[in-house]
Every structure is written in structure tokens, then in C-alpha cells.
PALOLUM-384594 format. One line per field, with one value per residue (C-alpha): residue number from 1; residue in one letter; x negated, y negated, z negated. Coordinates in nm, 2 decimals. Each point is the difference from the previous one (the first is absolute). Layout:
<pts>
num [NUM; ...]
residu [a; ...]
xx [X; ...]
yy [Y; ...]
zz [Z; ...]
</pts>
This chain:
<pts>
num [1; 2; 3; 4; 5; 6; 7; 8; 9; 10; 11; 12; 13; 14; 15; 16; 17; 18; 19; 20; 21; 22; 23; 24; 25; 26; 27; 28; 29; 30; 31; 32; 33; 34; 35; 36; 37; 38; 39; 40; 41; 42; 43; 44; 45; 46; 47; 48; 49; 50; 51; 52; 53; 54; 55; 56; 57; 58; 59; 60; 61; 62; 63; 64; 65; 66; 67; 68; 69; 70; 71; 72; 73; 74; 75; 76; 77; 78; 79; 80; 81; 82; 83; 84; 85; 86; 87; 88; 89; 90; 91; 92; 93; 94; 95; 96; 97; 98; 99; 100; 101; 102; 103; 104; 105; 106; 107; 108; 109; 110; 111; 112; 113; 114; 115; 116; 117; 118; 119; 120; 121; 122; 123; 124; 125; 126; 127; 128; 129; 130; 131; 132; 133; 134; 135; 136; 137; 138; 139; 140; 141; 142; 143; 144; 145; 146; 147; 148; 149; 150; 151; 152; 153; 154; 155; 156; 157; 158; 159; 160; 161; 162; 163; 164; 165; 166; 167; 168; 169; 170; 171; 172; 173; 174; 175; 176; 177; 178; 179; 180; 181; 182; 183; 184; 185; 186; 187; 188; 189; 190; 191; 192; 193; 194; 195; 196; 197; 198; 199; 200; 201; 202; 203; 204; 205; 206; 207; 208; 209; 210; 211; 212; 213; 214; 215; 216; 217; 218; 219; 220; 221; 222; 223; 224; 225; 226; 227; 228; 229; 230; 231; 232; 233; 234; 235; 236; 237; 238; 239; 240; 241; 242; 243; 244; 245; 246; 247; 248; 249; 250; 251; 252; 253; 254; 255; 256; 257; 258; 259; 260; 261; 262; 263; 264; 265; 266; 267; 268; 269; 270; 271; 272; 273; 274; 275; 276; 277; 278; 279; 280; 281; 282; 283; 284; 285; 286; 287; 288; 289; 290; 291; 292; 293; 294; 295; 296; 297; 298; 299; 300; 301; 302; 303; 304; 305; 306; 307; 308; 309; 310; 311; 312; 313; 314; 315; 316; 317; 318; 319; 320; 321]
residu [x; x; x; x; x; x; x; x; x; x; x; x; x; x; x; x; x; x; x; x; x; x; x; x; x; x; x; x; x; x; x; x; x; x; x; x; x; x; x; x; x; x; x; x; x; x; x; x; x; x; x; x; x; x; x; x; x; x; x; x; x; x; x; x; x; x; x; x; x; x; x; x; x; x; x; x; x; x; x; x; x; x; x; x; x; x; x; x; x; x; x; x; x; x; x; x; x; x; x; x; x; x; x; x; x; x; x; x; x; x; x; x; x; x; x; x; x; x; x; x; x; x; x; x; x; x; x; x; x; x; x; x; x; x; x; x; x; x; x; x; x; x; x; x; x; x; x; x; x; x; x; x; x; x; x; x; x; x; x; x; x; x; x; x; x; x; x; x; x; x; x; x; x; x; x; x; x; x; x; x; x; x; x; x; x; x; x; x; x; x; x; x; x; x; x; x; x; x; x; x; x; x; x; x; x; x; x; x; x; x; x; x; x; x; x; x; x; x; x; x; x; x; x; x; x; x; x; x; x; x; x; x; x; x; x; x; x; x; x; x; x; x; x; x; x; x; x; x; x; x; x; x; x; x; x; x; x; x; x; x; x; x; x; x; x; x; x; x; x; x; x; x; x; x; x; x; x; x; x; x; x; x; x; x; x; x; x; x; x; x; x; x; x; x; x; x; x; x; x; x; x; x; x; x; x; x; x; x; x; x; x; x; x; x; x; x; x; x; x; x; x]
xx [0.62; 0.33; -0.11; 0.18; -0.24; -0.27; 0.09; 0.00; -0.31; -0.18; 0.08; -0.27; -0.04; -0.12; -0.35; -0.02; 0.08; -0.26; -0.22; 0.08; -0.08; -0.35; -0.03; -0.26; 0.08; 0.27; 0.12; -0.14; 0.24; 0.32; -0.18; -0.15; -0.11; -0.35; -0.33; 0.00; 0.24; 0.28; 0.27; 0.27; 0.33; 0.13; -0.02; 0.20; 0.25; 0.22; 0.07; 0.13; -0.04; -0.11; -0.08; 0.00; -0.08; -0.21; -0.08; -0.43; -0.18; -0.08; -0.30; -0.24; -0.25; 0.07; -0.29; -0.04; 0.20; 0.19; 0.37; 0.12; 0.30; 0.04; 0.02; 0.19; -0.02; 0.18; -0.08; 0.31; -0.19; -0.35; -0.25; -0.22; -0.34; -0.05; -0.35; 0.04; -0.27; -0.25; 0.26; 0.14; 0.36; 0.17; 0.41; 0.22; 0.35; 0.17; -0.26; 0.03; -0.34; 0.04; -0.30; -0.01; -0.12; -0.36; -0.03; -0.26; 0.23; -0.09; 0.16; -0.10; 0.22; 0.33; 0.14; 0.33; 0.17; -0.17; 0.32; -0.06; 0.19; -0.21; 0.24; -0.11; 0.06; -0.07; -0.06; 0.35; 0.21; -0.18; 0.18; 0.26; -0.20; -0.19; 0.26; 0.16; -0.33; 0.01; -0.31; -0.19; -0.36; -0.14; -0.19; 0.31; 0.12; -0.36; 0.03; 0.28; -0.07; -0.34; 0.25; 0.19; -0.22; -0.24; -0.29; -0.33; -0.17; 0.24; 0.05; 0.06; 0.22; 0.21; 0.04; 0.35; -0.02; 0.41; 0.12; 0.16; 0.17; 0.33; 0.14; -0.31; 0.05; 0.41; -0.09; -0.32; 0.23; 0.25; -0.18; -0.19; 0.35; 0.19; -0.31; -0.06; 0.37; 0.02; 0.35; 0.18; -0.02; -0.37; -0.19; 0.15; 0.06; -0.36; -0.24; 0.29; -0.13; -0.33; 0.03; 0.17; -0.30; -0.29; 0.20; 0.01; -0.36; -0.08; 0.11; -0.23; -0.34; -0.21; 0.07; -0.12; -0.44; -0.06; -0.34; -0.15; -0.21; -0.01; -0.07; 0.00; 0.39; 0.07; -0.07; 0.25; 0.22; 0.04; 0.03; 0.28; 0.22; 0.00; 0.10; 0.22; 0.17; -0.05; 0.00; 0.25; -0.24; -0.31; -0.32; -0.38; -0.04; 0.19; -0.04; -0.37; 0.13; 0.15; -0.29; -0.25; -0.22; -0.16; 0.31; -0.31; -0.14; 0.34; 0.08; -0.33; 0.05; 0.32; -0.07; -0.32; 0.22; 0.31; -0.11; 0.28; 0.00; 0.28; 0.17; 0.05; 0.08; 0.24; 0.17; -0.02; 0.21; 0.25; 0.08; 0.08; 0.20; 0.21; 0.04; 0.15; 0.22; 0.10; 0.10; 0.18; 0.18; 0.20; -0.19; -0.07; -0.33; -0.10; 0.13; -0.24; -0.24; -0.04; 0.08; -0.34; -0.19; -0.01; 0.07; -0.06; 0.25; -0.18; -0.32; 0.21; 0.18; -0.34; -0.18; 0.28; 0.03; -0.37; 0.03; 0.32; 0.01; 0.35; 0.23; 0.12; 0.35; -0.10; -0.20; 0.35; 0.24; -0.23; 0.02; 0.35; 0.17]
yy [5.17; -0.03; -0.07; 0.27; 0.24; -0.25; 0.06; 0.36; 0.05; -0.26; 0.21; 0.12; 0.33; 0.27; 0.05; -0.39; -0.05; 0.23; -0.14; -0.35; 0.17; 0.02; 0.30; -0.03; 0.20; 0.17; 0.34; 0.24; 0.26; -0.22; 0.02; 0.33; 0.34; 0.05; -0.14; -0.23; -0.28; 0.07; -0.12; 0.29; -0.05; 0.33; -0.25; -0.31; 0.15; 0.28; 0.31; -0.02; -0.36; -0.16; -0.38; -0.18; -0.37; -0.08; -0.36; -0.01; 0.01; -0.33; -0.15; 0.30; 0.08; 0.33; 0.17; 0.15; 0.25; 0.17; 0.12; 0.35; -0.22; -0.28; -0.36; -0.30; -0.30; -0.29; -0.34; -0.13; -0.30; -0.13; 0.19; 0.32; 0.08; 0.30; 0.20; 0.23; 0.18; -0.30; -0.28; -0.21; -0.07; -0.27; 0.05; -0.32; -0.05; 0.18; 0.20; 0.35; 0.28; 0.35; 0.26; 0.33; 0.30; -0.03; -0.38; -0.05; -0.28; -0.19; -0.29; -0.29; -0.06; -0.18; -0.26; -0.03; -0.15; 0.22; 0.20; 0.30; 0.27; 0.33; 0.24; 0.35; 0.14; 0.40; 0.01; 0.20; -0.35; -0.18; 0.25; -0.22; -0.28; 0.19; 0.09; -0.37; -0.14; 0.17; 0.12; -0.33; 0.02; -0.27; 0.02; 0.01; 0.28; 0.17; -0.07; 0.19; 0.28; -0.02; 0.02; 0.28; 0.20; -0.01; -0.18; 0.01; -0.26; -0.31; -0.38; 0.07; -0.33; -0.23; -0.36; -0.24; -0.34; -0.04; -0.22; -0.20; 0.24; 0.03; 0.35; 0.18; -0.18; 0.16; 0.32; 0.03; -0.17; 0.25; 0.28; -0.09; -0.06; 0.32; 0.19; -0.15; 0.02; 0.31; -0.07; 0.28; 0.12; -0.17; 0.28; -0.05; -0.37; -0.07; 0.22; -0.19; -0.31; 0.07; 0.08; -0.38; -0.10; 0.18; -0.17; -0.37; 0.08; 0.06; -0.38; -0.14; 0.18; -0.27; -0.03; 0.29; 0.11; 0.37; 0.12; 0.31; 0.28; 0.00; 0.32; 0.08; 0.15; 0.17; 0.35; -0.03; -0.23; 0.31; 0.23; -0.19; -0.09; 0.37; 0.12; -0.24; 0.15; 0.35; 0.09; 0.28; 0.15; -0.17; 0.23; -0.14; 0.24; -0.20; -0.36; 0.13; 0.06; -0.29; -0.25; 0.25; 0.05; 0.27; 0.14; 0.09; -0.38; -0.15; 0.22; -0.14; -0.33; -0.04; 0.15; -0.29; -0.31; 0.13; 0.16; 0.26; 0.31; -0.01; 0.23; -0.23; -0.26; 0.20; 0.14; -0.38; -0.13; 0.35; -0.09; -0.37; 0.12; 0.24; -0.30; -0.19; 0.27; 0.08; -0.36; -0.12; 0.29; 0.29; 0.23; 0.35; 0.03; 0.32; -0.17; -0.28; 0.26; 0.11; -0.34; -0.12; 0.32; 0.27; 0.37; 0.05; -0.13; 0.11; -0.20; -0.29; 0.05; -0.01; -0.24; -0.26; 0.06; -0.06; -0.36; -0.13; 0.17; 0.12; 0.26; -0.06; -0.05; -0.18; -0.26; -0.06; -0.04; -0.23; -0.26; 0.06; -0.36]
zz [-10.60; -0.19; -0.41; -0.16; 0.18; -0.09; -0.32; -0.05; 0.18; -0.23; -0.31; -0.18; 0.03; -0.31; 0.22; 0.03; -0.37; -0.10; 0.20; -0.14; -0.33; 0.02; 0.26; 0.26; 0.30; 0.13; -0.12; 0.31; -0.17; 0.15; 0.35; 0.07; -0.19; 0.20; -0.09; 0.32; 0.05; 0.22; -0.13; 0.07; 0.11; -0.22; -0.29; 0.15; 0.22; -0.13; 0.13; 0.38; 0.01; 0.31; -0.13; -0.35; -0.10; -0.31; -0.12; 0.03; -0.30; -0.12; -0.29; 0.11; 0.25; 0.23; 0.06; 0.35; 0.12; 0.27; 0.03; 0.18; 0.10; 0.23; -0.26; 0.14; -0.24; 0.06; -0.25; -0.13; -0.21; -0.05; 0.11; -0.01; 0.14; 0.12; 0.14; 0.28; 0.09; -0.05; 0.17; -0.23; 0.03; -0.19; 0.03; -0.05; -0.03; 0.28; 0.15; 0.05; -0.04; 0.16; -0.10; 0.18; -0.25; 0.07; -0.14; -0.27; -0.21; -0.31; -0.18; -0.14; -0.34; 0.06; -0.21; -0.16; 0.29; 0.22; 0.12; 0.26; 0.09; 0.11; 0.24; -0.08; 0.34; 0.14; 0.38; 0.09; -0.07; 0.30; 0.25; 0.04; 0.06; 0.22; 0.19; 0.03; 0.15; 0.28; 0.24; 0.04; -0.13; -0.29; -0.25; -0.29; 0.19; -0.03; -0.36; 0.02; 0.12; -0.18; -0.34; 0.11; 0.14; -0.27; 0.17; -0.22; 0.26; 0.14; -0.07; -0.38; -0.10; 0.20; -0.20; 0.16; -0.07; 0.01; -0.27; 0.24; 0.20; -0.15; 0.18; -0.12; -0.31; -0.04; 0.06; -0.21; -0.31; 0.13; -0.04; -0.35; -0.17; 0.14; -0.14; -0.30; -0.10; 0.09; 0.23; 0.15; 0.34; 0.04; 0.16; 0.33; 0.02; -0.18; 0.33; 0.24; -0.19; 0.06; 0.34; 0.07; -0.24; 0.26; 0.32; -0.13; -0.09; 0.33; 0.10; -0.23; 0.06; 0.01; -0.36; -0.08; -0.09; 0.03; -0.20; -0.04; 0.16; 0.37; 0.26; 0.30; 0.01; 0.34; -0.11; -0.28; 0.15; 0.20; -0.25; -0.17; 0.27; 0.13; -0.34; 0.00; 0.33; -0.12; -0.34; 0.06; 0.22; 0.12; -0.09; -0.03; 0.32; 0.24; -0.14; 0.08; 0.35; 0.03; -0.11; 0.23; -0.30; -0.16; -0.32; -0.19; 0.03; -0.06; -0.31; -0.15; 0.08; -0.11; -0.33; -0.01; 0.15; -0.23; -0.31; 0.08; 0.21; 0.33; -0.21; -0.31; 0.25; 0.17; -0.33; -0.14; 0.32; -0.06; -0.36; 0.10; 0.25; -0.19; -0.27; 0.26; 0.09; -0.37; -0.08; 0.33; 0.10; -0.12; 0.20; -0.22; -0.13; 0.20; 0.35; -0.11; -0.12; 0.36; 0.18; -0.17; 0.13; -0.29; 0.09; -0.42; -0.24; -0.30; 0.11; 0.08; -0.32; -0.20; 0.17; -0.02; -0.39; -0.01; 0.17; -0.12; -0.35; 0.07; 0.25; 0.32; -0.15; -0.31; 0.20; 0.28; -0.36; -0.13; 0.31; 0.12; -0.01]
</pts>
């Protein structure tokens, strides 16, 4: 990684000076607002932000915790040791650590040349790199999916041993510096970059450990690939049809395999849509109102405010390039 970034992400920051102050533990108030610890990405990214890098906090122990967005951490220098969900995962130079939302994480305190960068990443910015891995089935595709469809149960980290594979390398570097100094036009170029990232990541899978939770997946498999199809206008009803099962059974356990309702995961896979729509088009927010299956603009209107924190319009003018 070029030095000047080195640099910058090696500054101590106010948290780590307090810290090397005498403080003990991390502030939880810089993290999260709720008495459990999932770290919440209303306080790292700002409003209609899809992605943000942070250095990792260095000197201290992080206690457990969980994330309602999807982490990638990438280890510039040194190393960090990290325990996900009982597996412990020791990241060196060059490797590259993806944990889904359901991850249990804690980390082991970092020294000074312990330099990690922590992307702070909401599911709707993998739709492009969904889309540019086409239809073939592996397991980083899974993960995948798992991340932007909200899955409570799936492999809940991925772990690339790719220091010495230079093109992954490019675009991770790429991606860290475009973030970090905030260059213009990124929003685009960076899910574009990520996309590239996922495909050379596919030529090196037997570099890569999955961990985490394992079930039996055909019954959401299912589930997710025909929302997928038909978010516009699938119902539970015919998905029930179409898997010859009982909707009453299904609805149950999807609600058990998912934690969500089909409805939440419908509405989930809508709003993503629509975001995708928003930033890369011009299309007018009612046609993409309807094109993502809602006959009711205020509901839309309401429900969108309540994810993203800001309008329709508001969230487009905020990622135009």
C-alpha cells in the first residue's frame, strides 16, 4: 500500500489518544445507542451513504459485538486478531475479512503498527457486484446474497489469504484511497471496483476459509432467488405454489430460518432496488415507485425515510456523480 495512505491511517486518532491516556475500553457511545452491542452504521456512515472506511481501533480490546451492516476489513500492516463467533482469525498483511450482519466479532487489542482499514458497507452497494458475477452458484455468491438479503442464518465471514495477488491487491488499495479521501465521482467507480474485486476473488477460492453457522438452505435458497425474480410481484401464495408446499408452513418457516417475515424480505429487496434505480438512472421517482412494485406512494415515501433517514430525492442528489 502506497505510504502516504500508510501514513494517514497510522494517525492517532482522538478515541485512540484517549485511550492511550489511561482509558480502558472503548466508548460504546461512538458505536451504538442500545444496551446491546451492534455497532450501527447510522453513526459511521452519513446520511445516504452507501460505504465508508475507518482506520480500526488500535491499543484496546473490543468487546463482542455485532454490526447491522456488512464489515469488510482489509490489513494494511501488522496484524489484528479477530474472534468470530468462537473461530479465531488472525489477519496479516494483505488479507482481506468479510463478516455478514449476523457475525459475533471481537478483537484482540492492536498495536501501533497495527494498521486496518474497516469498510462500513450497507447491503444496496453489492448490487453491482451482484450483478457482475453472473448466475453461477459458490459460496461468495451465497455470501452475497446472504448480505443483501438480510440472512440471520448463513456462512457469517469469508477470510482471503491474497497478499500476493496483486489485481485484488489494486483494486482493494483503490477503493480504501478513493474512500478515505473522499474523491469525487467515487460512488459509481468504487461498487464497479468492487464488482472487479468479487470476480478476481472468484479465481483465487482456494484462498479463501468460510466459518460460521451452517443449515440446511434449500427452503430459503428458494425463497431468495424467487424474490429475487419477482419482487415487483411475487406473493408468499404462489412461491407456495411453486415449491408445492403448504403457504402457511412456508410463512413460518421462513420467519424461523430468516428472522424476517416474506414481507420484510420482500420490502427489503424493493428498497434496494429503488436505490439502484435512484442512483444509476434518471428515472422519476414515482416510475421507480411502481417499477419496484408499490401501488402507494405515501407508504413508499415513509417507509424509505424510515430506512435511509432521508427523501427519495434527497438520497438521488446526494449520490449523483
Amino acid at each position: 500500500m502506497h505510504q502516504e495512505l500508510i501514513r494517514e491511517l497510522a494517525m492517532i486518532t482522538d478515541e485512540e489518544r484517549r485511550i492511550l491516556e489511561g482509558k480502558q475500553e472503548i466508548d460504546p457511545q461512538l458505536y451504538t445507542e442500545k444496551k446491546e452491542m451492534v455497532v450501527d452504521s447510522a453513526k459511521l456512515l452519513k446520511k445516504g451513504k452507501l460505504i465508508q472506511v475507518r482506520p480500526h481501533t488500535r491499543f484496546v480490546h473490543f468487546p463482542a459485538h455485532t454490526h447491522n451492516y456488512i464489515e469488510v476489513i482489509y490489513m494494511c500492516q501488522g496484524t489484528t486478531t479477530h474472534i468470530v463467533n468462537g473461530n479465531q482469525v488472525v489477519l496479516e498483511q494483505g488479507d482481506l475479512l468479510f463478516l455478514n450482519q449476523n457475525a459475533v466479532q471481537e478483537i484482540l487489542p492492536a498495536g501501533e503498527y497495527d494498521i486496518a482499514v474497516n469498510f462500513i458497507v450497507l447491503p444496496e452497494f453489492f448490487n453491482t457486484a451482484f450483478s457482475m458475477i453472473g448466475a453461477e452458484e459458490n459460496q461468495l455468491k451465497d455470501f452475497l446474497v446472504g448480505a443483501l438479503c438480510g440472512r440471520d442464518e448463513e456462512t457469517s465471514y469469508l477470510y482471503f489469504h491474497v497478499a500476493d495477488i496483486l489485481p485484488v491487491q489494486n483494486l482493494i488499495e483503490n477503493m480504501v484511497w478513493t474512500i478515505f479521501y473522499d474523491i469525487s465521482n467515487k460512488r459509481s467507480s468504487n461498487q464497479i471496483t468492487m464488482g472487479l474485486l468479487f470476480l478476481q476473488l472468484l479465481n483465487y477460492m482456494d484462498k479463501m476459509e468460510a466459518g460460521g453457522r451452517k443449515f440446511d438452505t434449500e427452503i430459503m435458497a428458494n425463497v431468495y432467488r424467487y424474490i429475487e425474480d419477482h419482487f415487483k410481484e411475487g406473493t408468499l401464495s404462489e412461491l407456495a405454489v411453486e415449491m408445492k408446499v403448504d403457504v402457511y408452513w412456508l410463512s413460518r418457516e421462513i420467519k424461523k430460518k430468516s428472522g424476517k417475515t416474506y414481507k420484510e424480505l420482500l420490502q427489503e429487496k424493493r428498497m434496494q432496488q429503488a436505490v439502484y434505480l435512484l442512483i444509476n438512472s434518471r428515472i422519476a421517482v414515482s416510475d421507480i415507485i411502481e417499477a419496484v412494485g408499490y401501488d402507494n406512494t405515501s407508504y413508499f415515501y415513509r417507509k424509505f425515510k424510515e430506512r435511509y433517514g432521508i427523501s427519495p430525492k434527497e438520497y438521488r442528489i446526494e449520490n449523483m456523480n
